[in-house]
C-alpha positions as CSV (number, residue, x, y, z in Angstrom):
1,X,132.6,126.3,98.6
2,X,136.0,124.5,98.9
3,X,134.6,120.9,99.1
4,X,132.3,121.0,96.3
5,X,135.0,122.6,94.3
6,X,137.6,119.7,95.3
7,X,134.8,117.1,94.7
8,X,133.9,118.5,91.2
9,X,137.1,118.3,90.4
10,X,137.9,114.6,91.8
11,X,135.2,113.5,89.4
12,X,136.7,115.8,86.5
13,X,139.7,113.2,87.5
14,X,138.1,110.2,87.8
15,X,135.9,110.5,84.8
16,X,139.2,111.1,82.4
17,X,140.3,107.9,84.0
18,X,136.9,106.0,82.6
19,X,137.3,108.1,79.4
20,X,140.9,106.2,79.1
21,X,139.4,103.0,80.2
22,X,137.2,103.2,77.5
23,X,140.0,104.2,74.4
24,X,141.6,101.2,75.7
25,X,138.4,98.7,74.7
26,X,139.6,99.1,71.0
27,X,143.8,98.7,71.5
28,X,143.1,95.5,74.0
29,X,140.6,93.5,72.4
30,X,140.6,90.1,74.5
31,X,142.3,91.6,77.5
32,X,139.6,93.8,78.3
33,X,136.6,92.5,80.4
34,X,133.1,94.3,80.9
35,X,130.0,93.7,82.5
36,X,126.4,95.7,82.5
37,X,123.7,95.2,84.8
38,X,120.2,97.2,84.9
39,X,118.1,97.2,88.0
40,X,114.7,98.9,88.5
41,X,113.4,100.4,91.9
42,X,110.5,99.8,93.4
43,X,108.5,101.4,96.2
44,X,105.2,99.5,98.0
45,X,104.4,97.9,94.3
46,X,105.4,101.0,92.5
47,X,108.5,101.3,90.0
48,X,110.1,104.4,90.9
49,X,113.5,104.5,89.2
50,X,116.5,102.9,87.8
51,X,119.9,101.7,88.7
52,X,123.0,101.0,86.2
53,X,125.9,99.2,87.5
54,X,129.4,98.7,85.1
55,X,132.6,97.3,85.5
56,X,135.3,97.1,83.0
57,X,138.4,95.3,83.6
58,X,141.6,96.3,82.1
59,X,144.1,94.6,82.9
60,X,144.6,94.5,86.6
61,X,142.6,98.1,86.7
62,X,138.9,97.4,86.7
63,X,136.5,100.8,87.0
64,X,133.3,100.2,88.6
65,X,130.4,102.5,87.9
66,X,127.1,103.0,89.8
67,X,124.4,105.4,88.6
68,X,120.5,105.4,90.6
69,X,117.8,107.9,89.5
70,X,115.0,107.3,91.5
71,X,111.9,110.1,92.0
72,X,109.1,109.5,94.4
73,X,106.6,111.5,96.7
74,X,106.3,112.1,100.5
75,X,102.7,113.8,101.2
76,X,102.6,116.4,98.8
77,X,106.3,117.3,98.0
78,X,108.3,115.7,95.0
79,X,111.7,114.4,95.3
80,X,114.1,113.6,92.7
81,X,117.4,112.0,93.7
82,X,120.1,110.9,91.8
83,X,123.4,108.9,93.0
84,X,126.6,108.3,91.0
85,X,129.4,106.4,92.0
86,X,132.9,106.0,90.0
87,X,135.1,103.2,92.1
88,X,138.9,102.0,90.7
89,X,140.7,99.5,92.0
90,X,144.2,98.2,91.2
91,X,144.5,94.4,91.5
92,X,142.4,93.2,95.0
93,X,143.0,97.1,96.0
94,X,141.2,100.5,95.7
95,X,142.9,103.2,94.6
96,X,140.0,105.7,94.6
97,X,136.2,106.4,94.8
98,X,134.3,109.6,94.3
99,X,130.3,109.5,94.9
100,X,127.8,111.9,95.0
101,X,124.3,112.9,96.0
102,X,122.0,114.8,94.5
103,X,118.5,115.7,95.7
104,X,116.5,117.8,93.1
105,X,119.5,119.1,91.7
106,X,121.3,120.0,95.1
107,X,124.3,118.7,96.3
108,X,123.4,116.3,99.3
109,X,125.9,114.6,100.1
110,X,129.4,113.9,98.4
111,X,132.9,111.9,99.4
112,X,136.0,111.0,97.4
113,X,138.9,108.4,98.6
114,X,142.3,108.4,97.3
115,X,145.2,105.8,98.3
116,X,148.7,106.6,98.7
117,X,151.5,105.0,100.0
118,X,149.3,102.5,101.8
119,X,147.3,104.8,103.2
120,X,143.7,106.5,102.0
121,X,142.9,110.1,102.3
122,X,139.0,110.8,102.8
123,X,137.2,113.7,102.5
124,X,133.0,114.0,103.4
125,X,131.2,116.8,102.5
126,X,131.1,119.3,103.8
127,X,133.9,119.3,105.8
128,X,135.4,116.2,106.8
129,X,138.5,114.9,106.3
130,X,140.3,112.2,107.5
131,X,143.9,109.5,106.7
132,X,142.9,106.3,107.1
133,X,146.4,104.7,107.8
134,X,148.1,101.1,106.6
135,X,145.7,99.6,105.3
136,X,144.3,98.1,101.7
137,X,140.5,98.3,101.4
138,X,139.8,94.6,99.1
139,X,136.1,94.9,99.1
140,X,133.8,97.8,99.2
141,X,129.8,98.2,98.3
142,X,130.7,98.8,94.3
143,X,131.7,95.0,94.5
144,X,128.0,93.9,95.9
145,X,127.1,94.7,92.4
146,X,129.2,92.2,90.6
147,X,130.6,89.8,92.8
148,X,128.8,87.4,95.9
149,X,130.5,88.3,99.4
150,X,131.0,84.5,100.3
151,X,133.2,84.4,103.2
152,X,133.3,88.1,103.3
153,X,132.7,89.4,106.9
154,X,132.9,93.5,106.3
155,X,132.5,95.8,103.3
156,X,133.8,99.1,103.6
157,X,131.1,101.6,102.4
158,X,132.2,104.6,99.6
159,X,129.2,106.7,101.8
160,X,130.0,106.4,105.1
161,X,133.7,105.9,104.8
162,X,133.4,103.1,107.7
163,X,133.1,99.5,107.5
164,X,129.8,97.7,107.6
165,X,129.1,94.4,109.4
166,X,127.8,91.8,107.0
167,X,126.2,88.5,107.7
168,X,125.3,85.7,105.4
169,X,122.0,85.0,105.7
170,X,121.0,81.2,104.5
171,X,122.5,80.1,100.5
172,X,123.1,82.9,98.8
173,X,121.3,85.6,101.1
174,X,123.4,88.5,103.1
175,X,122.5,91.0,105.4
176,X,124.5,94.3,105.2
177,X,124.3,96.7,108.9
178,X,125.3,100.2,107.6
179,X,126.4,102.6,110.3
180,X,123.0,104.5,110.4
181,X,121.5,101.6,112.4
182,X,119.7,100.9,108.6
183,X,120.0,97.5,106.9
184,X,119.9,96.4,103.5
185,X,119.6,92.7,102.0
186,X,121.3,91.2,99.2
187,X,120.0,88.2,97.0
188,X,122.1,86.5,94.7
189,X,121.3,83.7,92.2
190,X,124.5,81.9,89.9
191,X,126.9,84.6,91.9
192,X,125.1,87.3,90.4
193,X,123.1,90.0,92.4
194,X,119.6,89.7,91.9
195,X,117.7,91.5,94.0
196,X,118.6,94.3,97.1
197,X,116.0,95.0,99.7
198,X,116.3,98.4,101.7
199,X,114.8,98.1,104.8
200,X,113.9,101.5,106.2
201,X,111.6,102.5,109.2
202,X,109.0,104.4,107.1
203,X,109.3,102.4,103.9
204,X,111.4,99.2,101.6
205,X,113.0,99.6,98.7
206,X,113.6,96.7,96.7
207,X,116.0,97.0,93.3
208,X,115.3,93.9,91.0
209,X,117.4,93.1,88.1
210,X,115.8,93.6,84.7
């Protein structure tokens, strides 16, 4: 029970720092910055779900926001599963992440990252923990959304807490090697994501921006 418990209550945190993000819109006018970006799902032809993807800069804070609610059908079962991920970073550094994973309604997988004094504290559910010592994570998978990796060699994944090889792929075309053995390919047009293809054993994904 403890790490559900301490992630619940990461995102209890995290969220009061997006509810402060947001008071802010109206006292900074012109020094605030936003983006919103919709992508739809889609499975052998099929649209299956929905991704949202926001970033507000304040400042030198900017909050990134993922959300996915995708449902689809293997042989006769149902699944529903529904990914959010609140991402904060300080300048060109992350401060803190917390993501979840929810398949029909349970808890599949969670982790939360918290820097301090140059270090980041990491916790998996359910029970993984770990320091990961002098060092400043700059780029991590919440950026994919909003920003072209060019000359970016390694993204640091909120997931899997471990870096991830990537490799450009031709002009605007990267290939991303998570730690699973899995890949997933991202396609950008004017610096702007516009398309991710998930390339599984049994079946592709492919998000496309609306």
């Amino acid at each position: 029970m403890y790490f559900p418990i301490l992630f619940s209550f990461n995102v209890l945190l995290l969220n009061l720092k997006y509810i402060l993000v947001l008071w802010l819109i109206a006292s900074l006018g012109s020094e605030l910055y936003g983006q919103k970006h919709h992508y739809s799902v889609h499975r052998g032809g099929k649209e299956i779900g929905a991704i949202t993807a926001s970033l507000i800069e304040v400042q030198e804070t900017q909050t990134y926001e993922i959300h996915s609610d995708v449902r689809f059908k293997v042989l006769w079962k149902n699944y529903h599963r529904k990914t959010s991920n609140l991402v904060t970073y300080l300048g060109d550094t992350m401060k803190t992440s917390s993501l979840g994973i929810y398949m029909n309604d349970d808890l599949q997988d969670s982790t939360t990252i918290k820097f301090e004094l140059n270090n980041y504290r990491c916790y998996r559910y359910p029970d993984d923990r770990f320091i990961l010592q002098d060092t400043h994570l700059q780029f991590t998978t919440a950026k994919l959304y909003f920003q072209e990796p060019v000359g970016v060699h390694r993204v640091y994944s909120e997931r899997f807490l471990q870096y991830c090889s990537l490799e450009q792929q031709g002009d605007h075309h990267y290939k991303l090697s998570l730690p699973s053995g899995k890949t997933n390919y991202y396609t950008y047009k004017d610096s702007k994501l516009e398309k991710v293809l998930i390339d599984r054993t049994w079946f592709n994904l492919e998000f496309r921006k609306k």
